[in-house]
Structure formats: structure tokens, C-alpha cells
C-alpha positions in Angstrom: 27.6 24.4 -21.5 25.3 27.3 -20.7 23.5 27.9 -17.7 20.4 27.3 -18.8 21.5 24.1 -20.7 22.7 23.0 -18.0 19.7 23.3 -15.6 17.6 21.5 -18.6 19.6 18.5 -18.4 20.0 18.2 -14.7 15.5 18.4 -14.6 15.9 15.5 -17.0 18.2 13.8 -15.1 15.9 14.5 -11.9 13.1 13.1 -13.8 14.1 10.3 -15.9 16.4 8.4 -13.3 13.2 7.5 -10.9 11.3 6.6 -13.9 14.1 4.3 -15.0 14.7 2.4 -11.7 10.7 2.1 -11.2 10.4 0.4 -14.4 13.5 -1.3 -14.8 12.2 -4.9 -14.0 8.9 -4.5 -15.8 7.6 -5.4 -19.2 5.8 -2.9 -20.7 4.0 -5.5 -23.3 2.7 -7.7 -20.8 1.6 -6.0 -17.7 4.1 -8.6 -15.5 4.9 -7.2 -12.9 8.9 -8.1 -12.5 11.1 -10.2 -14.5 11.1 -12.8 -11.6 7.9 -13.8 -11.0 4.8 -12.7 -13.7 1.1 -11.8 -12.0 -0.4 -12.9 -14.5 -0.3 -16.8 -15.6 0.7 -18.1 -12.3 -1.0 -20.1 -10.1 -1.2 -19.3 -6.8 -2.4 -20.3 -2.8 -3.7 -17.8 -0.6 -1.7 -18.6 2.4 -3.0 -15.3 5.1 -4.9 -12.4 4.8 -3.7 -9.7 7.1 -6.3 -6.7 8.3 -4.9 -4.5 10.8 -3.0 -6.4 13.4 -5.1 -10.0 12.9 -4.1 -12.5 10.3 -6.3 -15.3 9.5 -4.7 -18.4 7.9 -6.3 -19.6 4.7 -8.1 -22.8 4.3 -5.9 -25.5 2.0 -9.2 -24.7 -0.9 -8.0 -21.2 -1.1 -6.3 -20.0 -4.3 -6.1 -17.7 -7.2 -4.9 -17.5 -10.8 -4.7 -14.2 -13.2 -5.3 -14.7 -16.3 -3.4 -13.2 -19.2 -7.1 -12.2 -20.8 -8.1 -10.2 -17.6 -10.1 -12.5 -15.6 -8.8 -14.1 -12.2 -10.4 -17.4 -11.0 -9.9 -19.5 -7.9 -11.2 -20.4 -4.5 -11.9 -18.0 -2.0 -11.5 -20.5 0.9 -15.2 -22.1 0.3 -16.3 -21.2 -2.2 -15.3 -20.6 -6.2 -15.1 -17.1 -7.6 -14.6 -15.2 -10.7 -13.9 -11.7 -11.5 -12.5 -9.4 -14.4 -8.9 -8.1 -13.4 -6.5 -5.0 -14.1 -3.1 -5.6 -14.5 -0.5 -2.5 -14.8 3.2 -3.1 -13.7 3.0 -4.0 -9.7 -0.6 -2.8 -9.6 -4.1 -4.5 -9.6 -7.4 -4.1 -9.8 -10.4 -6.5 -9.2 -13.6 -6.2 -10.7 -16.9 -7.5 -8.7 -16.5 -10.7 -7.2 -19.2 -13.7 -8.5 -19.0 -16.4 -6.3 -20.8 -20.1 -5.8 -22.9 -20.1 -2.9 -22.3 -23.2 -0.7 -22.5 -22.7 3.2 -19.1 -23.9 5.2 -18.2 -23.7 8.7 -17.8 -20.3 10.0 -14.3 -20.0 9.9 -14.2 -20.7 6.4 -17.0 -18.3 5.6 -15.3 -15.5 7.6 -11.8 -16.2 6.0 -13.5 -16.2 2.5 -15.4 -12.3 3.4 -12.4 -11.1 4.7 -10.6 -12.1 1.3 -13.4 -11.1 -1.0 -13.5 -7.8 0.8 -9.5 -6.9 0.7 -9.0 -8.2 -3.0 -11.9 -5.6 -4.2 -11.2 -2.6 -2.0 -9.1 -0.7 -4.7 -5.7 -0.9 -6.2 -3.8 -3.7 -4.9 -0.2 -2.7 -5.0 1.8 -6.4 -5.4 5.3 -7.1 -4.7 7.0 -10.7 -5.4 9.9 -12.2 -4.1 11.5 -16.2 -3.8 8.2 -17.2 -5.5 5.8 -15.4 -2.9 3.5 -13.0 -3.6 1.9 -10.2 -1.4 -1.1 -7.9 -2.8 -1.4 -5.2 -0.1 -4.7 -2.4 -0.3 -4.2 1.3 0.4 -4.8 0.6 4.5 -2.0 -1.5 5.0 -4.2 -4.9 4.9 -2.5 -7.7 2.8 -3.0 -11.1 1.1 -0.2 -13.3 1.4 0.4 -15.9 -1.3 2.8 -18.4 -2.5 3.2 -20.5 -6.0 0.9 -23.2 -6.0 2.9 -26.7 -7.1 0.8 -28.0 -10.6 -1.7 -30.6 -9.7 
């Protein structure tokens, strides 16, 4: 093999072997994000939210589903919520949060900002593992949630 041949396939080599490992548990079709455990269709409970050094432990309300069509639902610790959701491999997007508008006890109400705010800050980059879930923002801050058992 040539020199130059040689240095071609090596650059492939360089390129394509990340690629492959990145993508290796994903499904291309569906937007899941590993083989595992799929974003999408999966109910689950908010469990923490961690900003900075201070978690705050959710209230038992608190959960989330994505749906396959792009729209996430659930509880935001209070109150109910809505919003339109991007799903690509590990990464996701909210949309604007629409919310009910009941009053709870402070705790509750600053739990459920804090959520709203870190869900909707950008691209949440998720990562799952023995059926919990952690969506983390570009800062460092990070929702922790595990599979919610059918009711």
C-alpha cells in the first residue's frame, strides 16, 4: 500500500472508530437514547434536582413522561405541566413550559421553579443506567430520576 493510501485509511480509521463507539447503543429510527432504557415512552419520578452544590429532594407528585410524538407531560412537584420535546440520541430539548396554576407550600413551589428552570435551560445531555435516569444542563446542574412503577 502506498503512502498516501495508507494515510487515507488511517484518517478514516481516526474518524469513524469514535463515531462508532458514540453510536453504538443508539437507534437511529427512534431517537432512544440506549438500548437499555428508551427516553422516550417511559414513565418516570423526579427524585432531586441538583444546582451547584444544593440538591432539593422532589415532592412524591413530581414526575415526567416523554412522549414518542414530542410532547413531555407530568408534575412538576405541584403543579401539572406540558411542553413540546426534542429527542436526538442522549440529547434533549424542552420547549416552553405550560403549567396549572395552583399555590402549594413553599417548598413545593421552589422545588417546582428550580425544575422548570433546569429542564428548559438548553440541551439536556441524559445518561441512563439500572433503570435511573439523569438529565444534566451545560452548568453541571442535574435532574435525577428513576422508573416510575405503573399505577
Amino acid at each position: 500500500m502506498n503512502r498516501y493510501k495508507q494515510r487515507l485509511t488511517l484518517r478514516a480509521v481516526a474518524v469513524l472508530v469514535p463515531l462508532m463507539v458514540a453510536c453504538g447503543g443508539q437507534r437511529a429510527d427512534s431517537g432512544a437514547m440506549s438500548v437499555q432504557q428508551p427516553l422516550a415512552g417511559t414513565d418516570w419520578r423526579v427524585d432531586s434536582v441538583t444546582v451547584g452544590d444544593t440538591t432539593q429532594h422532589a415532592p412524591a407528585a413530581a414526575h415526567l413522561r416523554i412522549g414518542e410524538d414530542g410532547k413531555a407531560a407530568g408534575n412538576l412537584g405541584c403543579n401539572q405541566f406540558s411542553a413540546r420535546v426534542t429527542v436526538h440520541g442522549d440529547r434533549i430539548t424542552f420547549g416552553d413550559i405550560r403549567s396549572t396554576r395552583m399555590a402549594c407550600d413553599p417548598r413545593r413551589m421552589d422545588f417546582e421553579r428550580t425544575l422548570a428552570r433546569t429542564l428548559t435551560t438548553g440541551t439536556l445531555t441524559a445518561r441512563s443506567a439500572d433503570g435511573r435516569l439523569t438529565l444534566t444542563d451545560g452548568d453541571g446542574d442535574r435532574v435525577h430520576l428513576s422508573r416510575r412503577a405503573p399505577e
